[in-house]
N, C-alpha and C positions, 0 to 999 in steps of 0.2 A: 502560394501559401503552403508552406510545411504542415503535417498531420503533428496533431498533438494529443496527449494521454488529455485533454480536456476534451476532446470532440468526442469521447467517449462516455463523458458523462450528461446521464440522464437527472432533470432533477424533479421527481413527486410530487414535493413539498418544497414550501420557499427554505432556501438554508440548508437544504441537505441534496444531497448530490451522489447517485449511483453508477460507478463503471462498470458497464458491461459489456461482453466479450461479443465475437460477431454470432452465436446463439441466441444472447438477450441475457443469460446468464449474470449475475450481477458477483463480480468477484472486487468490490470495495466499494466504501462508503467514505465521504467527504462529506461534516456539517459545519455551519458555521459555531463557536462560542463566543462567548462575549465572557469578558470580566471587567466589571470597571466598565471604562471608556475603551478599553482595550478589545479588538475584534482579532479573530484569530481559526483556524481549520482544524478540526478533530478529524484524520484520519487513519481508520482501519480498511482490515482485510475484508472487510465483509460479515465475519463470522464473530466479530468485536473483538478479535485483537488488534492490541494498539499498536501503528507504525510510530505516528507521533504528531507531534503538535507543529504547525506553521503560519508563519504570516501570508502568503498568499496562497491564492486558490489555486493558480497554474504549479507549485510546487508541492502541493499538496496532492494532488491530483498526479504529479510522473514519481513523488514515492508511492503509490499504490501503484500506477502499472510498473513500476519498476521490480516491485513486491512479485509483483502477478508475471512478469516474464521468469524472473529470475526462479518460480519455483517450476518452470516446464525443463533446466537443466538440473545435470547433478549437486549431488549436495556438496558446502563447501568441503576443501582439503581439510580432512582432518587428521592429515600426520600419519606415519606407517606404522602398522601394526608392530609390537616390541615384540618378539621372535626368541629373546632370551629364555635359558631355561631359570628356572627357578631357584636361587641359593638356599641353602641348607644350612 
């Protein structure tokens, strides 16, 4: 069996689901919503910014550790600094 961004969730409360880091740490949040007949995953960072909205819980759950690895490197390329002097 492969390790998955779900074996890291803890869940409180029925419906809502916490990933925490090997601390206990909890760096995202997975709930269920419901609209309609329709059921669906609200997941954030933790600190309730939104990643975003999915249909299953195992995708819902490797965008937040996805979220969570990707902020331990650099930030994206943001293009090289313009070095031009200034027109007159």
């Amino acid at each position: 069996m492969k390790w998955h961004p779900i074996l890291a969730a803890h869940e409180p409360t029925a419906g809502r689901w916490e990933l925490r880091d090997q601390f206990g740490r909890c760096y995202g949040v997975v709930e269920i919503v419901r609209r309609g007949d329709e059921v669906g995953y609200r997941a954030d960072d933790g600190a309730g910014a939104l990643i975003g909205y999915f249909t299953a819980l195992r995708t819902a759950c490797q965008e937040v550790h996805l979220r969570f690895v990707r902020s331990h490197g650099p930030a994206p390329y943001a293009g090289y600094p313009d070095f031009r002097r200034p027109t007159r």
